[in-house]
TIMI-495232 format. One record per residue (C-alpha): residue in one letter; x, y, z. Coordinates in steps of 0.001 Angstrom, whole numbers, padded with zeros to 6 digits, always signed. Each point is the difference from the previous one (the first is absolute). Last residue first. Example, Ala and Ser with C-alpha at 12.3 -4.5 7.8 and 13.67 -1.06 7.14 Angstrom:
<fifis>
S+013670-001060+007140;A-001370-003440+000660;
</fifis>
This chain:
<fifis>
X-025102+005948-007430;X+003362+000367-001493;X+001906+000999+002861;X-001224-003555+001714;X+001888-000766-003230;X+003688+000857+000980;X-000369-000625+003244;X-000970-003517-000818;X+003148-000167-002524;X+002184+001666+003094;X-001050-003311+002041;X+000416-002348-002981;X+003937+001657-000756;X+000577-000739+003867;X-001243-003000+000185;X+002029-001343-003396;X+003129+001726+001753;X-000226-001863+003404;X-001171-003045-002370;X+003287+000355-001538;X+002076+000041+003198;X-001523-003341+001047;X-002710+000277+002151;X-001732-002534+002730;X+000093+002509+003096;X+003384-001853+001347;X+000925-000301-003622;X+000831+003628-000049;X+002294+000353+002715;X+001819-003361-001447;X-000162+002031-003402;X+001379+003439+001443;X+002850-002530+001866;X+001125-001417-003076;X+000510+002608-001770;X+001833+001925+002518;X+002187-002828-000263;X+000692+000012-003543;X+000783+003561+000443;X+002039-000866+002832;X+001851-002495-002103;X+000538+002124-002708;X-000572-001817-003541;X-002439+002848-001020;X-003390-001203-002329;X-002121-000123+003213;X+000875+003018+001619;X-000133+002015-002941;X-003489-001376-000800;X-000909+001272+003528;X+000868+003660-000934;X-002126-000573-003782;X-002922-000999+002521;X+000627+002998+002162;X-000037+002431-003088;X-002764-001584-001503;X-002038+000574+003681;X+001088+002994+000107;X-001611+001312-003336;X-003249-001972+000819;X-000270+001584+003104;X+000675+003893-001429;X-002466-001109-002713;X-003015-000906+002752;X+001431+003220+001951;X-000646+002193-003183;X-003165-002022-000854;X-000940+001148+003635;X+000879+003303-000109;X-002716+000660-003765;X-002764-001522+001610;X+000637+001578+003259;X+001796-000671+002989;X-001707+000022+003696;X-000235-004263-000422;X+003881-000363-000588;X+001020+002163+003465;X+001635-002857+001063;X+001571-000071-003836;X+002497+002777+000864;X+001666-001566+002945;X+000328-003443-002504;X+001138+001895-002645;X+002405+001672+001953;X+001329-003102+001833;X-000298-001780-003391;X+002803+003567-001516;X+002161-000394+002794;X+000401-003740+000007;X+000476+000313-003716;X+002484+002544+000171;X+002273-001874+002183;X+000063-003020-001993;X+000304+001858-002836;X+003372+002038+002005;X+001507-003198+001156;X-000369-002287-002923;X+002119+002643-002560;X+002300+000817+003222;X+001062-003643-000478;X+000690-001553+003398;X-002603-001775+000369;X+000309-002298-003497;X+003549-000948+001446;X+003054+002038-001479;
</fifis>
């Protein structure tokens, strides 16, 4: 069975998409939240954005070609704005930080 075939793959990958496109419908209304709704969404992005970088780390570590290949083509896609996949997730992590404490203030 190749890595995109497994039911396993299919349904995360499927539940992540659903879950960012949620997240991201939800956050457009990020500046009408409260305090206590936007440490929700702040956690909600955090939590998704483990869940995609443990999805990726699959990719990597699999011997399937396509997987491989995906791979590949997320890190060209990425190197075309000067990223590697772990600066994506470093960015990320910084921009939820600054969330995070413009809370604080």
């Amino acid at each position: 069975m190749t890595f995109f075939n497994s039911e396993i793959v299919q349904d995360e990958a499927r539940r992540l998409w659903q879950d960012y496109q949620s997240l991201i419908n939800l956050g457009s209304n990020y500046g009408k939240f409260d305090r206590e709704g936007k440490k929700l969404y702040i956690a909600q992005m955090e939590a998704m954005t483990d869940r995609f970088h443990i999805f990726l780390k699959r990719f990597e570590l699999s011997d399937d070609f396509m997987a491989k290949m995906t791979m590949k083509q997320m890190q060209m896609q990425l190197s075309q704005i000067g990223m590697t996949p772990q600066q994506m997730f470093d960015q990320i992590n910084h921009t939820l930080a600054a969330m995070k404490q413009e809370l604080e203030k």
